[in-house]
MDAnalysis code that builds the backbone (N, CA, C; Angstrom):
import MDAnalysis as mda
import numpy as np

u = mda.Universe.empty(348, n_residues=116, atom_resindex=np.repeat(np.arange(116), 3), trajectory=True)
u.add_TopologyAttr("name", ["N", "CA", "C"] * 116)
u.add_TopologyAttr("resid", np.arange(1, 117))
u.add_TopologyAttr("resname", ["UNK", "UNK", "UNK", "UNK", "UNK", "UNK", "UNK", "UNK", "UNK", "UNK", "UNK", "UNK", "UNK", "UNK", "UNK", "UNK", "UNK", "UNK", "UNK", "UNK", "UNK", "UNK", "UNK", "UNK", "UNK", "UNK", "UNK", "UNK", "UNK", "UNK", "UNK", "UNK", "UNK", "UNK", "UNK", "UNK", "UNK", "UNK", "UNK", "UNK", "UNK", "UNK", "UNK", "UNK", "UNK", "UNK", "UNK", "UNK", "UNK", "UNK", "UNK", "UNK", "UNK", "UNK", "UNK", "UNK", "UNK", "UNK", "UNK", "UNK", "UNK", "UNK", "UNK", "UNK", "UNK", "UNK", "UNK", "UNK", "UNK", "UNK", "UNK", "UNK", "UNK", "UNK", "UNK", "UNK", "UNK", "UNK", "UNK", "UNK", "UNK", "UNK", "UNK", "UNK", "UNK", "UNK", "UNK", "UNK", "UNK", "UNK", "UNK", "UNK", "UNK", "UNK", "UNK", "UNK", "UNK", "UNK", "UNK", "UNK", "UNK", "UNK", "UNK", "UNK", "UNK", "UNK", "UNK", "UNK", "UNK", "UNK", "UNK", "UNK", "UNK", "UNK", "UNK", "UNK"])
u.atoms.positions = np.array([
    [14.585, 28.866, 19.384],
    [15.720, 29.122, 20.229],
    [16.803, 29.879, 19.493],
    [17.591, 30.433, 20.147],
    [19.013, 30.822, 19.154],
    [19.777, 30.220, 19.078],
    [20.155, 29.865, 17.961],
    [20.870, 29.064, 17.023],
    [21.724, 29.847, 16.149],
    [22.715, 28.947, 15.481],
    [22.964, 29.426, 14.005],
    [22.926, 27.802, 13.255],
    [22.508, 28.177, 12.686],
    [22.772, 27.013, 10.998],
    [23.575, 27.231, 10.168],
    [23.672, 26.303, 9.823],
    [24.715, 26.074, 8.774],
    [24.193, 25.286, 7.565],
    [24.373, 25.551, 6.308],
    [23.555, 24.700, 5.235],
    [24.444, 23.358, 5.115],
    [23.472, 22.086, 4.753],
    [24.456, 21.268, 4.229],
    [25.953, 21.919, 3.273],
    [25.617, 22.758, 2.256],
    [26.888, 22.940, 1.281],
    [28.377, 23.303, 1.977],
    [27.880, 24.410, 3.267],
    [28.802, 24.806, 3.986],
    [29.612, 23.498, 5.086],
    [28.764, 23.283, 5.480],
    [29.345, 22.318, 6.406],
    [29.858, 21.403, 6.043],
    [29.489, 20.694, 4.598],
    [30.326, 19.460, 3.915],
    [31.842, 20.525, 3.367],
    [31.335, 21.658, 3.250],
    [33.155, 22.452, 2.558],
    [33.892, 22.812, 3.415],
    [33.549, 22.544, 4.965],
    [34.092, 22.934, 6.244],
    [34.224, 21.446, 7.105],
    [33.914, 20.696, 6.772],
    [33.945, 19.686, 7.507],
    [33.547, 18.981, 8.742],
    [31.860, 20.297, 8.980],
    [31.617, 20.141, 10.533],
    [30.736, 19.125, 10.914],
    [31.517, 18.439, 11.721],
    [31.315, 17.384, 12.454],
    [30.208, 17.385, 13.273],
    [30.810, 17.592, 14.762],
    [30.223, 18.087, 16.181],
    [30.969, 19.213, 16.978],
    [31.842, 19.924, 16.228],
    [31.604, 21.127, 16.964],
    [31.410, 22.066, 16.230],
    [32.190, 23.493, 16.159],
    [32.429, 24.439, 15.203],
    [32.910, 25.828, 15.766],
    [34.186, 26.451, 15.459],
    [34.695, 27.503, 16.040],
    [34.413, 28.724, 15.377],
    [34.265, 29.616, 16.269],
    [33.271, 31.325, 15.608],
    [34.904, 32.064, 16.235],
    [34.775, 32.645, 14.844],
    [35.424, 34.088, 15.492],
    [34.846, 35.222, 15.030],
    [34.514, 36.212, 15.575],
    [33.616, 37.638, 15.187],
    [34.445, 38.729, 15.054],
    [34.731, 39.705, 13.759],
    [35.986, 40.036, 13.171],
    [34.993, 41.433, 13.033],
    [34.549, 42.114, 14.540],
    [33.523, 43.168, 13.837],
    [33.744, 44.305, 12.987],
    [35.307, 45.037, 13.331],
    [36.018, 45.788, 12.931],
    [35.910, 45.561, 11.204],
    [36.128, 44.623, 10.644],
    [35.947, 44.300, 9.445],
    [35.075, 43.680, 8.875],
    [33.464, 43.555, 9.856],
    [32.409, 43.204, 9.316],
    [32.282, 41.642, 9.264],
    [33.768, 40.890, 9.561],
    [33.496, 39.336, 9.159],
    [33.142, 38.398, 10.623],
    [33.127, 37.369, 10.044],
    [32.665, 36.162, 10.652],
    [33.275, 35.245, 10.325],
    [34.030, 34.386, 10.966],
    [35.109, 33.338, 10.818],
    [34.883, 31.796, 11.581],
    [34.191, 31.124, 10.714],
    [34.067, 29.800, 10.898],
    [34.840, 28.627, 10.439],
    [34.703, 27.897, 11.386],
    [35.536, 26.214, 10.877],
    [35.290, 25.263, 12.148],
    [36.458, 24.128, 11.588],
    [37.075, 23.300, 13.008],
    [37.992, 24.191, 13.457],
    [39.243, 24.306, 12.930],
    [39.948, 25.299, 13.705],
    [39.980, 26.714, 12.963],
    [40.382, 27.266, 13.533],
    [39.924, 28.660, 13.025],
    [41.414, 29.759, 13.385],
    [41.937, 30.862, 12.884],
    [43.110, 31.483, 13.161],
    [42.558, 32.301, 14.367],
    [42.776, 31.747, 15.789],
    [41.483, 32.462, 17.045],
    [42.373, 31.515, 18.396],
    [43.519, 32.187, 19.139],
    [43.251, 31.264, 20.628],
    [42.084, 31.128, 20.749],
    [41.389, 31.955, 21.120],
    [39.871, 31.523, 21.986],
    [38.858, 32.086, 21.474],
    [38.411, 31.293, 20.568],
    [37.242, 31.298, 19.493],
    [35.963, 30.879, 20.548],
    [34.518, 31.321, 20.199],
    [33.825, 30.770, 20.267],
    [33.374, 29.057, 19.669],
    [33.073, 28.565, 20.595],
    [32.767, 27.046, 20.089],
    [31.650, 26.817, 20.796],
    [31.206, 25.969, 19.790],
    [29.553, 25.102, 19.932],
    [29.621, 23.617, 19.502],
    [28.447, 23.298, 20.305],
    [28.204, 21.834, 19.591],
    [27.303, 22.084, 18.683],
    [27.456, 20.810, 17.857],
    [26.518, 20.781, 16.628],
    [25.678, 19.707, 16.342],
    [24.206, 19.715, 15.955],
    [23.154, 18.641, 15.724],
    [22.757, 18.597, 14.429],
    [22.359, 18.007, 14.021],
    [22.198, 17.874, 12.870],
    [20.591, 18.019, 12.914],
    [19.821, 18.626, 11.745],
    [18.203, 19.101, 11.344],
    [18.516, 18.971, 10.011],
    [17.698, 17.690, 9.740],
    [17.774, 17.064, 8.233],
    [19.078, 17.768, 8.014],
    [19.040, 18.432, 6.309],
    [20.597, 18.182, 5.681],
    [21.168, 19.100, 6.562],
    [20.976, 20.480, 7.366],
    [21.548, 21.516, 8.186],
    [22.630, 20.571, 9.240],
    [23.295, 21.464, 9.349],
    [23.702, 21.970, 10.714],
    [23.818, 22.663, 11.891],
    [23.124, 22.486, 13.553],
    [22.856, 23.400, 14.037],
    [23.554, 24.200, 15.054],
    [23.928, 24.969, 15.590],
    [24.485, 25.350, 16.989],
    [23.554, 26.067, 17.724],
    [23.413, 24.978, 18.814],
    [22.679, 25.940, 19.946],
    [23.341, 26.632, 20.662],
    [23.741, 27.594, 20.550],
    [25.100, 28.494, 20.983],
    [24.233, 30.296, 22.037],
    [23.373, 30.007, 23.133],
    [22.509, 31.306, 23.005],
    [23.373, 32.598, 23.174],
    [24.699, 32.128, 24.232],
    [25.628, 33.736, 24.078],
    [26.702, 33.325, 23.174],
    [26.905, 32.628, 22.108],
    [27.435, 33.334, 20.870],
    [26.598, 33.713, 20.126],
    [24.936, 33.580, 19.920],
    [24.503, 34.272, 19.000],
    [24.206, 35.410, 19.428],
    [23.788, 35.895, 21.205],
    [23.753, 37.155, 21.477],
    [25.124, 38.004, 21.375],
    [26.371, 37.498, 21.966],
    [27.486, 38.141, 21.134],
    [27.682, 38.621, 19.701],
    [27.133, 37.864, 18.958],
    [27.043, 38.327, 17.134],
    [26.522, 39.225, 17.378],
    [25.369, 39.165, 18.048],
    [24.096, 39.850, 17.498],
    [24.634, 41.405, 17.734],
    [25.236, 41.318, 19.019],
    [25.479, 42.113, 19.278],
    [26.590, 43.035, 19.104],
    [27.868, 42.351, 18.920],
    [28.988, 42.579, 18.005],
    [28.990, 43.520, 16.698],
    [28.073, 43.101, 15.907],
    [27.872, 43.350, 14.672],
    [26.296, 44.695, 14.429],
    [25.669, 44.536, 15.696],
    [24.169, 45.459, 15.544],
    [23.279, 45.009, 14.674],
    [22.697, 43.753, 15.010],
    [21.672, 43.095, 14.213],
    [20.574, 43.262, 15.115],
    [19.900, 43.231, 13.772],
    [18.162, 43.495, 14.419],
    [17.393, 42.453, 14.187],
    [16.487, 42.251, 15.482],
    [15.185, 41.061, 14.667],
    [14.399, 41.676, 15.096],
    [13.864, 42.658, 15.198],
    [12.628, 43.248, 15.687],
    [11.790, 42.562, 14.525],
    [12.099, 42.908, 13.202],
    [11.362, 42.662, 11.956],
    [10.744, 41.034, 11.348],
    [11.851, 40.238, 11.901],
    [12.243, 38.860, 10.962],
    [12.836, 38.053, 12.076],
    [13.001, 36.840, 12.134],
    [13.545, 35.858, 13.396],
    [14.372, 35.083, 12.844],
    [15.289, 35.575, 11.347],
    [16.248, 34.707, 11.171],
    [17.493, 35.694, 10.127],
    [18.323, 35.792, 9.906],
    [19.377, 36.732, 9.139],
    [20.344, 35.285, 8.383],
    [20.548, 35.769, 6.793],
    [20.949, 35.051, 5.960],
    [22.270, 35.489, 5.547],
    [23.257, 35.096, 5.303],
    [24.298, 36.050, 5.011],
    [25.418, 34.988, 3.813],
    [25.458, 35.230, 2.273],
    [25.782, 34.393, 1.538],
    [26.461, 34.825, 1.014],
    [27.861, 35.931, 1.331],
    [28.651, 36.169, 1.247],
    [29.789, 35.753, 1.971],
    [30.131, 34.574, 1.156],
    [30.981, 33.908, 1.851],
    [32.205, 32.875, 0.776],
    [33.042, 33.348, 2.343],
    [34.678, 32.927, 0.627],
    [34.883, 31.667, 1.837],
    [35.673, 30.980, 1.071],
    [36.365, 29.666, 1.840],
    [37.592, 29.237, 1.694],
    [38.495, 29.555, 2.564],
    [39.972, 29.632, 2.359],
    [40.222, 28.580, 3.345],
    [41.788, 28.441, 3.194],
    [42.642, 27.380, 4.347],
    [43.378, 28.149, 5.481],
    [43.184, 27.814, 6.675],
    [44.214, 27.863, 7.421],
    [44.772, 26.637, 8.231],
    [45.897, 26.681, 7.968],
    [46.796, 25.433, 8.454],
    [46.178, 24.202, 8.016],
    [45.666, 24.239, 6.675],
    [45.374, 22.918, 6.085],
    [43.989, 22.506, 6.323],
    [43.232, 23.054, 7.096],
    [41.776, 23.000, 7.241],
    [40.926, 24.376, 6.743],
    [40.015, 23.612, 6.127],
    [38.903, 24.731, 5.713],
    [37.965, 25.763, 6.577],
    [38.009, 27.467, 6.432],
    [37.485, 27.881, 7.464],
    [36.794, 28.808, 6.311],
    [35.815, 29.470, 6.905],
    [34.719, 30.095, 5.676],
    [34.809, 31.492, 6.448],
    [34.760, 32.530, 5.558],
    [34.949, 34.029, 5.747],
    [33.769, 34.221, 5.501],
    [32.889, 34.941, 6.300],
    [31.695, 35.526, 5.990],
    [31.441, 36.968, 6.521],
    [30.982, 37.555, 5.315],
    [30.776, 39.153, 4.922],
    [29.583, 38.994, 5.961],
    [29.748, 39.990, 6.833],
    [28.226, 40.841, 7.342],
    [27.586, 41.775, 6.368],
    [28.032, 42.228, 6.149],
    [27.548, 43.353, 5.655],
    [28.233, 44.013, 4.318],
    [29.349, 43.615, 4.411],
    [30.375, 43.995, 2.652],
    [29.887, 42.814, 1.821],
    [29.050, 43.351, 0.515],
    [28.823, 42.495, -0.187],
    [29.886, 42.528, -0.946],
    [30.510, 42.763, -1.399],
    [31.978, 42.739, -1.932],
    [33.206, 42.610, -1.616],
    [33.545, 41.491, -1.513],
    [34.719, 41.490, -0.455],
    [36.219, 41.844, -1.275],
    [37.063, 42.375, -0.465],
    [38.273, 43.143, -0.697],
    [38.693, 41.676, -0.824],
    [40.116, 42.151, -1.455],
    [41.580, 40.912, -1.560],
    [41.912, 41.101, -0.429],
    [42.390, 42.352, 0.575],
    [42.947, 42.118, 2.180],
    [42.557, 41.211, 2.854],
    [40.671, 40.579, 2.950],
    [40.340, 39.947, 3.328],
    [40.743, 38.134, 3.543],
    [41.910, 37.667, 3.188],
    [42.102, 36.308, 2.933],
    [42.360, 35.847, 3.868],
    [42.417, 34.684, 4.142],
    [42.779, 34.616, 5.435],
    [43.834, 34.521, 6.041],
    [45.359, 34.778, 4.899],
    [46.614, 34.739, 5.467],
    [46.683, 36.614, 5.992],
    [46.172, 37.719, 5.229],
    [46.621, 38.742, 6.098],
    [45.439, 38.959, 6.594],
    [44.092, 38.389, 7.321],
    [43.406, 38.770, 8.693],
    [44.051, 38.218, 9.718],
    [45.032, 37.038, 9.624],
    [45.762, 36.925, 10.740],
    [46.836, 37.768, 11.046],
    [46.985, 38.411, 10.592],
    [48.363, 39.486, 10.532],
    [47.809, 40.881, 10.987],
    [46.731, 40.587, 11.331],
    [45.827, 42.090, 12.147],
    [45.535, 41.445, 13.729],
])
């Protein structure tokens, strides 16, 4: 099905429970996860747990990514992406994840992506 996962490491440094808020930052390649997230109206999912993972059965936020961003599965039925920083907003942990910049800039933090 479409999903996204989440590894145990992430989700214990994010704190996800049972839900989890997406924001899709395509303009700058990112992906913005947490509980709360700098987003009025974030995507949100519920979450199950698969052994240590975390899952979201989310099928139009993952076709939104998919599509957001121009991912392909013609090839492969799953995309890994481990470029990822973990900053605070408003006192909760939300994880920045690179699509595609394996190198992430300093602009990227998460006090000035809210300021865009």
């Amino acid at each position: 099905g479409k999903r996204l996962s989440f590894s145990s490491a992430l989700a214990e440094a994010l704190k996800l429970e049972k839900t989890v808020a997406i924001v899709p930052m395509p303009k700058k390649d990112l992906l913005i996860i947490g509980v709360k997230v700098p987003n009025d109206k974030p995507m949100v999912g519920n979450l199950s747990d698969s052994g240590s993972k975390k899952l979201c059965y989310n099928a139009s936020a993952v076709l939104a990514i998919t599509e957001m961003f121009g991912l392909s599965f013609d090839r492969h039925t799953s995309q890994s992406f481990d470029e990822i920083e973990i900053e605070e907003y408003n006192g909760t942990p939300i994880a920045i994840i690179h699509i595609f910049d394996k190198y992430p800039s300093k602009e990227d933090s998460a006090s000035n992506l809210l300021n865009d």
